[in-house]
C-alpha positions in Angstrom: 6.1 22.6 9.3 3.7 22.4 6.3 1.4 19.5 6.1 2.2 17.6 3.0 -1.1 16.0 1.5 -1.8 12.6 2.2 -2.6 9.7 -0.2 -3.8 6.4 0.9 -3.1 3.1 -0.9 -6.1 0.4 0.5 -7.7 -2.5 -1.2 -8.2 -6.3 -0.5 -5.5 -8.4 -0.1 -2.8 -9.2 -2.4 -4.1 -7.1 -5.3 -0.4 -5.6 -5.1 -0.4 -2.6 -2.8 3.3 -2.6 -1.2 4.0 -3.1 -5.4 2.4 0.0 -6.6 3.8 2.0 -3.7 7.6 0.6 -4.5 6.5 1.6 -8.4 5.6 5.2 -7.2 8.5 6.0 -5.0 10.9 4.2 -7.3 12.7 2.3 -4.6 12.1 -1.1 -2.8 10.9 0.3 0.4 7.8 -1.9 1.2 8.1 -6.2 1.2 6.6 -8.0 -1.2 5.5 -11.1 -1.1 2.8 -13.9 -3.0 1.2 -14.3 1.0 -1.9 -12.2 1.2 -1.2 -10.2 4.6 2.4 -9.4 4.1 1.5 -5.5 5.0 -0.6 -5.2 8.2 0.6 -1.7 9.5 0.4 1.7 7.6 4.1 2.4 5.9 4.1 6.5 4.9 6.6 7.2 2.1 7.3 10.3 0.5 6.6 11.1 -2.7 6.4 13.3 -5.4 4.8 13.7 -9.1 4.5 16.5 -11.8 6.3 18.8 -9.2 3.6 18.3 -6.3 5.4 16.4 -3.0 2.9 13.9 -1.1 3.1 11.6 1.1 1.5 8.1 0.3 0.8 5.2 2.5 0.8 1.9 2.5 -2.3 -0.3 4.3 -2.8 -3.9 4.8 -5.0 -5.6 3.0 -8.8 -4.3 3.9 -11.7 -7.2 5.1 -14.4 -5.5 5.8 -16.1 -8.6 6.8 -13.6 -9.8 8.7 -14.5 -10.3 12.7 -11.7 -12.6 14.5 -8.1 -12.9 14.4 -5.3 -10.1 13.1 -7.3 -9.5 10.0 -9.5 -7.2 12.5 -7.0 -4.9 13.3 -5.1 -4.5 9.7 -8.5 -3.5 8.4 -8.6 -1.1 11.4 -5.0 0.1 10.1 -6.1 0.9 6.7 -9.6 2.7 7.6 -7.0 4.8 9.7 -5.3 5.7 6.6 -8.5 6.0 4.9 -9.5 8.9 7.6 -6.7 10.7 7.2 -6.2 10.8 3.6 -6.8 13.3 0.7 -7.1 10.8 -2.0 -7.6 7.4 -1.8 -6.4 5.1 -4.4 -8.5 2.0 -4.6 -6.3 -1.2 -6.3 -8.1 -3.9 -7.2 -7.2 -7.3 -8.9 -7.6 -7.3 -12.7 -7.0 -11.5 -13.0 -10.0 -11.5 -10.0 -12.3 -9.6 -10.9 -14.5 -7.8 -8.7 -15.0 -9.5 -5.8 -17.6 -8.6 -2.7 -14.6 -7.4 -0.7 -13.9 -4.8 -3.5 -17.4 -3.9 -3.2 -17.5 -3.8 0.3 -14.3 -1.4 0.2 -15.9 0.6 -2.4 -19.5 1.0 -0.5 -17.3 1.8 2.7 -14.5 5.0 0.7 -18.2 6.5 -0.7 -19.4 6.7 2.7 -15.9 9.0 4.1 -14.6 12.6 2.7 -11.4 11.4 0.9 -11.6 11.9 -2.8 -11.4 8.5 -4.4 -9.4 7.4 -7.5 -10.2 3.5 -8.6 -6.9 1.6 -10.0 -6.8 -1.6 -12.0 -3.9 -3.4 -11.3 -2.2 -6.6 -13.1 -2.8 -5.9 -16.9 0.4 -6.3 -17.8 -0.5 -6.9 -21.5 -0.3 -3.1 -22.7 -2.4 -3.9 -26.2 -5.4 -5.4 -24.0 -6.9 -3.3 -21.1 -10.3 -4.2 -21.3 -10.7 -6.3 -18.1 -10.7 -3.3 -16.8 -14.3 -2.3 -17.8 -15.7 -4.4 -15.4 -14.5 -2.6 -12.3 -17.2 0.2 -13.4 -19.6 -1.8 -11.1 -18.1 -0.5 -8.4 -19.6 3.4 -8.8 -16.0 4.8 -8.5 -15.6 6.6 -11.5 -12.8 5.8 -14.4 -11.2 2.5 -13.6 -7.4 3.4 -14.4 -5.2 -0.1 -16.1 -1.9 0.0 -14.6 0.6 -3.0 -14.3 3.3 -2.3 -11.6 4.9 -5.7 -12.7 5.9 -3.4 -15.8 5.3 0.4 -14.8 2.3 0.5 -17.4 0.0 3.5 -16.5 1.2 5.5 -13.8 1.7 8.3 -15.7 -2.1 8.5 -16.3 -3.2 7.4 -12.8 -0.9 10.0 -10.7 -1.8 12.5 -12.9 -5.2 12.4 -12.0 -3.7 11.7 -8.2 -2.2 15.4 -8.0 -4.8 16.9 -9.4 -6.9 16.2 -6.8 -4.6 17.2 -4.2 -5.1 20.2 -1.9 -2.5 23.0 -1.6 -0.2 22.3 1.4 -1.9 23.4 5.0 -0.4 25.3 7.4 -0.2 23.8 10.8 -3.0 24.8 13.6 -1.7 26.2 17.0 -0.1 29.4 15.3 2.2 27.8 13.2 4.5 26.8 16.0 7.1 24.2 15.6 6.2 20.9 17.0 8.2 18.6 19.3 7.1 15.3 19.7 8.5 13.5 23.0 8.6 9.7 22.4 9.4 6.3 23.2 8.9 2.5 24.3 6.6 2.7 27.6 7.8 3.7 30.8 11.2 5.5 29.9 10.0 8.7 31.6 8.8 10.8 28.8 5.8 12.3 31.1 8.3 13.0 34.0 10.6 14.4 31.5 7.6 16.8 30.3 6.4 17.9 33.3 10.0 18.9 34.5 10.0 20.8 31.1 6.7 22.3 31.6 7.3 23.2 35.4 4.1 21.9 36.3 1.8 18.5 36.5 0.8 18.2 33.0 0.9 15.0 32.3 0.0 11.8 34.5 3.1 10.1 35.6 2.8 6.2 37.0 5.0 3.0 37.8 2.4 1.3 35.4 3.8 0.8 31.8 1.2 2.8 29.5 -0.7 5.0 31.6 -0.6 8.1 29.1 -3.0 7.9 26.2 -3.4 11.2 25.1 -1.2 13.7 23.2 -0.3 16.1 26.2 0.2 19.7 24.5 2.5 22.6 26.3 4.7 25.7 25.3 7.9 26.8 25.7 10.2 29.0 24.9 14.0 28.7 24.5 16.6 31.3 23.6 19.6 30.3 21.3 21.9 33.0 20.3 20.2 35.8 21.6 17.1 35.2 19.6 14.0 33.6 21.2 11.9 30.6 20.1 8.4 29.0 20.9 7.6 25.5 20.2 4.7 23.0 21.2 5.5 20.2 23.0 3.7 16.9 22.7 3.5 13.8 25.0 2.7 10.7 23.5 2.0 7.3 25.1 4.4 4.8 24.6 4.9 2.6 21.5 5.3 -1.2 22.9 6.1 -4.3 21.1 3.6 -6.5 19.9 1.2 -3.0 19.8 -0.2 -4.0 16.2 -2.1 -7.4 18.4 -3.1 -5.2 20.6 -6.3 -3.5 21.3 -8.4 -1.1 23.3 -5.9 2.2 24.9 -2.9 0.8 24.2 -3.8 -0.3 20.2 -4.5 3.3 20.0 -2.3 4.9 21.9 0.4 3.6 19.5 -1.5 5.1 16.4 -1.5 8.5 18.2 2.1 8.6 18.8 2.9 7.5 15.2 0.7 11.0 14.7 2.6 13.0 16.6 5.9 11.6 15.1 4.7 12.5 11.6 3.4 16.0 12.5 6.8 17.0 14.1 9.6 19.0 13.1 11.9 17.9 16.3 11.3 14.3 17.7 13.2 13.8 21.1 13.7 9.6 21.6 13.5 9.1 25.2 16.1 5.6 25.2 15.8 4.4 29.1 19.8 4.3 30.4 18.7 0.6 32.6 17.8 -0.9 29.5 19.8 0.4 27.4 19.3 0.5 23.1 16.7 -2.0 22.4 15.2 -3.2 19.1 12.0 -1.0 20.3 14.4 2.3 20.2 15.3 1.1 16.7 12.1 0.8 15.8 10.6 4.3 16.6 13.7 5.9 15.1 13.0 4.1 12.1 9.6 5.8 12.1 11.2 9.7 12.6 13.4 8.9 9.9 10.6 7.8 7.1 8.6 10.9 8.9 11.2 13.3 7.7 11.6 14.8 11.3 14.9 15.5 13.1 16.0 14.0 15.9 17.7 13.4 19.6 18.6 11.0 21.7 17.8 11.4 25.5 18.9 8.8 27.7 16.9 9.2 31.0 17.1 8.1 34.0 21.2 9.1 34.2 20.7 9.4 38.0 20.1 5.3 38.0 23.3 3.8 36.4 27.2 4.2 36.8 28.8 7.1 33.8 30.5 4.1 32.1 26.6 2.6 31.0 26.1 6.1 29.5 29.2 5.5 27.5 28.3 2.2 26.3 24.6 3.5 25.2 26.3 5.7 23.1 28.6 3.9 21.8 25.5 1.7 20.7 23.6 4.5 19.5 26.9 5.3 17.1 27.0 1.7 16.1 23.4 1.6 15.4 21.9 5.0 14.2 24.1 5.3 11.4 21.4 6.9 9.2 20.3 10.2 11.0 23.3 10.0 13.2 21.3 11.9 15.6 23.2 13.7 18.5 22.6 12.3 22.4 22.6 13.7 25.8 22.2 12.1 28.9 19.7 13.6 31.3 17.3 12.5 34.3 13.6 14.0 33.8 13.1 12.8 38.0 16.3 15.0 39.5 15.9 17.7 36.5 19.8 16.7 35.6 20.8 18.3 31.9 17.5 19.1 31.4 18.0 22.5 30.7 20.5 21.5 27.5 17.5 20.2 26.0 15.6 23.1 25.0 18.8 24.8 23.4 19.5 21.0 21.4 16.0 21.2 20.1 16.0 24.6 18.5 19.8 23.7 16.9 18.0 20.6 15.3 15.2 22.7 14.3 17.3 25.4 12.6 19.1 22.8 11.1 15.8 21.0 9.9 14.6 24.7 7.8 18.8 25.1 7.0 18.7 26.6 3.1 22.5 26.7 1.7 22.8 29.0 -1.1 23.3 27.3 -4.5 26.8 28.6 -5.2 28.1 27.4 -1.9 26.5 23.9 -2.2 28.2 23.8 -5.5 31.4 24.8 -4.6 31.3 22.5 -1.7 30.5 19.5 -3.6 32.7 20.3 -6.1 35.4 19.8 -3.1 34.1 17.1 -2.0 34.3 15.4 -5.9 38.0 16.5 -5.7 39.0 14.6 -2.7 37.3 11.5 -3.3 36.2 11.6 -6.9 32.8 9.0 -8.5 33.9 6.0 -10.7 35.6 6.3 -13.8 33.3 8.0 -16.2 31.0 9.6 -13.8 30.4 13.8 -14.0 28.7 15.4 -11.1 28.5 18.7 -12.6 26.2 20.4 -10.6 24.4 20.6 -7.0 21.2 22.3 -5.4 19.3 22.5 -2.9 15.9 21.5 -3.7 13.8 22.2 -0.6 13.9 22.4 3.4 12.0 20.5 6.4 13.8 18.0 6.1 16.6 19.1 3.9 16.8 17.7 0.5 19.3 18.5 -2.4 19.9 16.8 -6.4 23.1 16.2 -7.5 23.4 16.8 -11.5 25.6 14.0 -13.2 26.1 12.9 -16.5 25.5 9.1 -15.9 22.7 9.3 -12.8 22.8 5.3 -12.7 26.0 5.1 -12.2 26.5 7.3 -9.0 26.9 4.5 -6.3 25.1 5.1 -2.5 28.5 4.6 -1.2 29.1 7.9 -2.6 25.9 9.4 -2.1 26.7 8.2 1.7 29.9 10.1 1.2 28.6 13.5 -0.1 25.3 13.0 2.5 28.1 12.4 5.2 30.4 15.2 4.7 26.9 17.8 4.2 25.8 16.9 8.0 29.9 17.9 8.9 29.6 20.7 7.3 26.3 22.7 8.2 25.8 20.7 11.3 22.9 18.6 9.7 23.4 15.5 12.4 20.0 14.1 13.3 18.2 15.5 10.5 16.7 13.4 7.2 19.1 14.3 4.6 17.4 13.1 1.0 19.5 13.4 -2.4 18.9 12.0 -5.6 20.6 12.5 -8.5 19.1 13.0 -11.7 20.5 14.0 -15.5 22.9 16.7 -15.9 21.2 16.6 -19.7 
């Protein structure tokens, strides 16, 4: 799995962050709201400009000076994103003005590696830009006027975005696939590694939280006849309430939100006593905007009657109705239906790189548009695939706008039936067949 490059939106609060990011990727995706502190965890999106794919995040609102409270820890968030970035696009507040904590942010991106590009948002009046100007006290170069009330600028500003990006990198540890093993704390995921890994690997307790390190192994699993290695990572558990926390557990859940991101196969441990829980939905919201595939294991089989495990997943079908991801029922203490795991993760992973030639995808859709046709007026006229890892294809229709995402949830549907896609991040957009 290539590394897309990473760019991070940061400024002070309420200079319209979540707003430019919702501009970029051209969908609502992040809330918006007149309340400075709307944002206070790191949203990654992906993205993609002049034929260059990125993914860009989305911070809280940055206080440097800020010592007490939440404010602390959302400015912790963003240096995060700050750390881990390529470019860093600094948003500031045209109707403000610079302020100290624009300053402060600006002294504070100098000081780190990223490559920083300074963005002047709120001039929504496109035949006056220069309150602008005054942002060149800040020492960051060209301040770029953009209005993402009105979608002024962006052309300009991401421009100069891509240009600064890095080629894709490959992935350390010999290119192997990665398999991140997650969930809420204490549903077994270090058991469930260490039966994997035949050996003590990682430390396993009765206390919620006690792993705080990703835990790397390899193994090996052969499908069809033809072998496969994979790295496995053990993360610590992602608990509610973890962006008020601090300390291990505060950054324990940043490291497993790492390990999600940087993994082609993400195995959800959901615990079979508690059953699906808000948490669950929460981390598989997370692989999802990763782009990662993914299972459901429900551990700890050995502790509940057969007819719970039918009701977990008849939750997880009422409930996961986006990745649709395929379950298995397993105990990581006893070693029960362990050994269907390895062979589930390398059909999820050959499913994640699956590239369906360009005639077949078209006569398929075309098939598909015959049995249940778009509304009147509508021409799909052609289909590809566009790229892999997570699989994502463009329709071609005559009137884009007008293609509903009922049907896109129709074609996106009946493409996972097909080439056995369930689990995996299907993307399509449809753009002009002119």
């Amino acid at each position: 799995m290539s590394r897309l490059p990473v760019v991070a939106v940061v400024g002070a609060p309420n200079v319209g962050k979540s707003s430019v990011v919702n501009r970029v990727i051209g969908r609502r995706r992040a809330v918006v709201s007149e309340e400075p502190g709307t944002t206070r965890d790191r949203g990654y999106n992906h993205a993609e400009w002049a034929g260059r794919e990125f993914t860009l995040v989305d911070t809280g609102g940055m206080e440097p000076a800020a010592k007490v409270g939440l404010q602390p820890l959302v400015t912790l968030q963003a240096q995060v994103a700050v750390e881990e970035a390529d470019v860093i696009l600094h948003l500031v507040d045209a109707r403000v003005g610079p302020t100290e904590a624009d300053a402060a942010i600006a002294r504070q991106l100098r000081r780190g590696p990223g490559k920083v590009v300074l963005a002047v948002n709120k001039l929504d009046n496109p035949a006056d830009d220069t309150e602008r100007y005054q942002f060149y006290s800040l020492g960051e170069g060209e301040p770029h006027g953009i209005s993402a009330l009105q979608g002024l600028g962006f052309g300009d500003l991401l421009d100069e975005v891509v240009s600064l990006l890095s080629e894709s990198e490959a992935d350390e540890e010999d290119g192997l696939p990665r398999l991140a093993i997650v969930g809420r704390p204490n549903v077994g995921k270090s058991t469930l590694l260490n039966r994997l890994l035949g050996s003590e690997r990682a430390v396993v307790s009765e206390e919620a939280g006690t792993t705080t390190d990703a835990v790397a192994g390899e193994v090996e699993v052969v499908l069809n006849g033809e072998s496969e290695r994979y790295l496995v990572l053990d993360t610590a558990g992602v608990g509610r309430g973890a962006r008020k926390a601090s300390g291990v557990r505060y950054y324990s859940s940043l490291r497993t939100s790492e390990a999600i991101r940087d993994s082609d196969v993400s195995l959800l441990l959901v615990d079979a006593v508690d059953g699906l829980v808000a948490g669950d939905l929460r981390i598989a919201r997370q692989i999802e905007d990763a782009g990662a595939s993914c299972a459901i294991l429900i551990n700890k089989r050995d502790l509940v009657p057969q007819e719970r495990i039918r009701e977990i997943e008849g939750q997880l079908l009422a409930r996961m109705t986006d990745l649709k991801p395929p379950a298995i029922a397993v105990s990581g203490l006893t070693g029960d239906r362990v050994d269907e795991m390895l062979p589930l993760v390398a059909r999820l992973h050959r499913a994640y790189h699956r590239r369906i030639p360009t005639h077949e995808l078209a006569e398929f859709v075309n098939e598909l548009v015959g049995r249940n046709a778009p509304p009147k007026g509508v021409k799909i006229r052609y289909a590809t695939q566009t790229s892999t890892a997570p699989p994502r294809f463009t329709l071609f229709a005559n009137r884009p706008e007008d293609v509903p995402d009922g049907y896109l949830r129709y074609v996106e549907n009946s493409l996972r039936g097909r080439y056995d896609l369930w689990g995996v991040s299907v993307r399509i957009r449809v753009k002009s067949s002119r």
